[in-house]
C-alpha positions as CSV (number, residue, x, y, z in Angstrom):
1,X,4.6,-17.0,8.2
2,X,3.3,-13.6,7.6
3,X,2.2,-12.9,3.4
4,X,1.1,-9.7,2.1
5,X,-0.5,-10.1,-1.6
6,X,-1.4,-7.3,-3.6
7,X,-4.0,-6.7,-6.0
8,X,-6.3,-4.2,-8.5
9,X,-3.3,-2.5,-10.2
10,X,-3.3,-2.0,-14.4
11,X,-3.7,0.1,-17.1
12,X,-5.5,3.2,-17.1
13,X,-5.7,6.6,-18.9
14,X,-4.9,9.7,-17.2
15,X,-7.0,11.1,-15.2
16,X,-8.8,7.6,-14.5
17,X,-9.0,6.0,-11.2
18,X,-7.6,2.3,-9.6
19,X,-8.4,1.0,-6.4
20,X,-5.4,-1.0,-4.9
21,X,-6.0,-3.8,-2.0
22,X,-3.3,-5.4,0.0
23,X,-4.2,-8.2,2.4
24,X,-2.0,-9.8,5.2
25,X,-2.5,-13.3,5.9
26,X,-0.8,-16.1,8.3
27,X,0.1,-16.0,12.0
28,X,-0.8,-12.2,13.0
29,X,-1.1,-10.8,16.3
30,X,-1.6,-7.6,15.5
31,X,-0.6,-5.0,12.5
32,X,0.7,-1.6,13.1
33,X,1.0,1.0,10.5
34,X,0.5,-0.4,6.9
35,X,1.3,1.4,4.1
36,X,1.9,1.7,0.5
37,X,5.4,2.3,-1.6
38,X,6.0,2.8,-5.5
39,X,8.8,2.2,-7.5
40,X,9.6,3.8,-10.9
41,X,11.7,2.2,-13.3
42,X,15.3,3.9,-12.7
43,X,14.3,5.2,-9.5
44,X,14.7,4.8,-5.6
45,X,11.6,3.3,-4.1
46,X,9.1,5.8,-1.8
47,X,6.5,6.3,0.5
48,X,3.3,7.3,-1.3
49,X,1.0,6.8,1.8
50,X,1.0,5.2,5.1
51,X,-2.0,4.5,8.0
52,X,-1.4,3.5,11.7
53,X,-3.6,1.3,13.6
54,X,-5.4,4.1,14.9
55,X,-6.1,5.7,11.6
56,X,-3.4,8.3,10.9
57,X,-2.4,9.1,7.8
58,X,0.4,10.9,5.9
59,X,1.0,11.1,2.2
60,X,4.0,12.4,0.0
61,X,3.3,15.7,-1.7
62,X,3.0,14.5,-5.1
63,X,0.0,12.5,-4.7
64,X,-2.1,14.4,-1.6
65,X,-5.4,15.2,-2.7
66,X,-5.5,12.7,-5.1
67,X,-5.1,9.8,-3.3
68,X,-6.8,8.2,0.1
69,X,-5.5,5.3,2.1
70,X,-7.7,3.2,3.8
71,X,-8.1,-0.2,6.5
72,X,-10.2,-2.6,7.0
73,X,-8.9,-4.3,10.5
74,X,-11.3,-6.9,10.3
75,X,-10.2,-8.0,6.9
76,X,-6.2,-7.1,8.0
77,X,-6.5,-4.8,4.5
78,X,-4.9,-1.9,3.7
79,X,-6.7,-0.1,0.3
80,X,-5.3,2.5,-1.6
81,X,-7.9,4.6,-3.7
82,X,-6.1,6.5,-6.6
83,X,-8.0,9.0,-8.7
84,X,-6.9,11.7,-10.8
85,X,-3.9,9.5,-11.7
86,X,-1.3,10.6,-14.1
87,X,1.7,9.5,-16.1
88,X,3.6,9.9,-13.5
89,X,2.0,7.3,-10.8
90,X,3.4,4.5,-13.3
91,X,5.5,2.3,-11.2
92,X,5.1,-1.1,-9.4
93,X,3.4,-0.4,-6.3
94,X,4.3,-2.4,-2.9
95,X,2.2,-3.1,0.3
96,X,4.0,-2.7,3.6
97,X,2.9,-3.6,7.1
98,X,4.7,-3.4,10.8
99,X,3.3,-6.7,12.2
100,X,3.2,-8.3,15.4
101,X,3.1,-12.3,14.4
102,X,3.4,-13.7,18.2
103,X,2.4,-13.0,21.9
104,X,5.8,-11.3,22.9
105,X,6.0,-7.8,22.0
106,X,9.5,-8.6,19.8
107,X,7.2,-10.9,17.8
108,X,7.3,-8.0,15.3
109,X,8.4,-7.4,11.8
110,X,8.2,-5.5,8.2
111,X,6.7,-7.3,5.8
112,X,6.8,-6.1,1.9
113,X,4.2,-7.6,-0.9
114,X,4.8,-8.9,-4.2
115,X,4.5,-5.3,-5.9
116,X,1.2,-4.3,-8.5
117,X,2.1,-2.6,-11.6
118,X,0.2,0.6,-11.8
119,X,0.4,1.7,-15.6
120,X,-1.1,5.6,-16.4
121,X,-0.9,5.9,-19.8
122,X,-3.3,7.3,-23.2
């Protein structure tokens, strides 16, 4: 079984800076693209950054420039840096992976973390 357990979110002021780790754990093959998803309170959960295997990245709009995804394969971590954060970035945050648990390539699957609640407040 395949766990994804999230960790480093809290409160900070605007303008302030979080670091945000996700780690997979269990029977893993392999892991694809990882990413990182938010969820506001009222609204429908997105994409705030994603990274393949081979180090691609892609960002929504709102937080380019701001924030940088990361992976540490060794560690089967994903990290999400956050600076210059703003009111707006509250929300739970959720780690996300494509992995391959198993030998055969249909030994595959999305896995979803426990969610980190990101609070950006003065």
């Amino acid at each position: 079984q395949v766990q994804l357990v999230e960790s480093g979110g809290g409160l900070v002021q605007p303008g302030g800076s979080l670091r945000l780790s996700c780690a997979a754990s269990g029977s893993i093959f392999s892991i694809y693209t990882m990413g990182w998803y938010r969820q506001a309170p009222g609204k429908q959960r997105e994409l705030v950054a994603a990274i393949t295997s081979g180090g691609i990245t892609n960002y929504a709009d709102s937080v380019k420039g701001r924030f940088t995804i990361s992976r540490d394969n060794a560690k089967n971590t994903v990290y999400l840096q956050m600076n210059s954060l703003k009111p707006e970035d509250t929300a739970v945050y959720y780690c996300n992976a494509d992995i391959r648990g198993g030998s055969h390539w249909y030994d595959r699957a999305n896995y979803w973390g426990q969610g980190t609640q990101v609070t950006v407040s003065s």
